[in-house]
N, C-alpha and C positions, 0 to 999 in steps of 0.2 A: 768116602765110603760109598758105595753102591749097592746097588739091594741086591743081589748076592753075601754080598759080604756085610749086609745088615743081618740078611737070614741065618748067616751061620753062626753069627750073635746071640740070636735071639735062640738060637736054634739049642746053644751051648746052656745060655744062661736061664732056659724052661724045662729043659728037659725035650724038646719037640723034636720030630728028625727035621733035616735042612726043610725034606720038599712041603711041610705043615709048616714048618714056620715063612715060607715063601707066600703059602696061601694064606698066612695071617696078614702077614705086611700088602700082598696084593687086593685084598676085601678090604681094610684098610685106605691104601693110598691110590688105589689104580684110577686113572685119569678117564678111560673110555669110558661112552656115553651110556649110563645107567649101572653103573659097575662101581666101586670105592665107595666108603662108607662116606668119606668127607665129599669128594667131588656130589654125591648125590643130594648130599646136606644144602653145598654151595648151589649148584643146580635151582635150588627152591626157595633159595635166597635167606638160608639160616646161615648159624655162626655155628662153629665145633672150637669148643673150648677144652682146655684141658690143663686144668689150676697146674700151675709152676714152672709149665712149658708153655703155654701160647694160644693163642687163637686165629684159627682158619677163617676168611669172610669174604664179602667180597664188598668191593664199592663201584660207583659208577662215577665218568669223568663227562660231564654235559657236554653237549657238541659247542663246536664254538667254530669261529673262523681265524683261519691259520696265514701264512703267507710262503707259498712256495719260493724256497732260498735261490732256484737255480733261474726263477722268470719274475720272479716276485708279486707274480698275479696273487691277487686271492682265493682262497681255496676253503672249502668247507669240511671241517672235521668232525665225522659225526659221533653221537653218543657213546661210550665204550665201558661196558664192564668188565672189572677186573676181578681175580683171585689176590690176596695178601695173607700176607702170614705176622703175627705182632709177638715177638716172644715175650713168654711170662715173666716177671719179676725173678722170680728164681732163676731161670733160664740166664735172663740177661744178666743176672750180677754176677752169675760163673763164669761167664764168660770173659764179662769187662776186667775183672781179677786177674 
């Protein structure tokens, strides 16, 4: 599914026309810098929870040193934060089902 074809979902199943439920899902989920309700959350280093679906967050992976496969020098990897996603217990048991 792609968001189009989540708006028209959303769009069917609220009552909203497509191009309102497009701007529900984009305040929402939009990735650009200072925009989306979660990317903005994630940004400032909170969690967006949402009981029976899942949680939004981010972790960090400490720099460490690596070994380039093609020279096999060594090579320095540095810090790196991430976005993840954990689905909820509900979420996950519909699924595995």
């Amino acid at each position: 599914m792609n968001k189009g074809e989540m708006a028209a979902k959303l769009a069917k199943q609220t009552g909203l026309t497509k191009a309102k439920a497009l701007d529900v899902i984009n305040a929402i989920f939009a990735a650009e810098p200072g925009k989306g309700i979660v990317a903005v959350e994630l940004d400032a280093g909170k969690k967006v929870v949402i009981p029976g679906f899942g949680t939004f967050g981010t972790r960090t992976r400490q720099a460490r040193t690596g070994t380039n496969p093609a020279t096999g020098s060594k090579i320095e990897i540095p810090k790196k934060t991430y976005a993840y996603f954990k689905p909820g217990k509900t979420l996950r048991e519909r699924v595995e089902t």
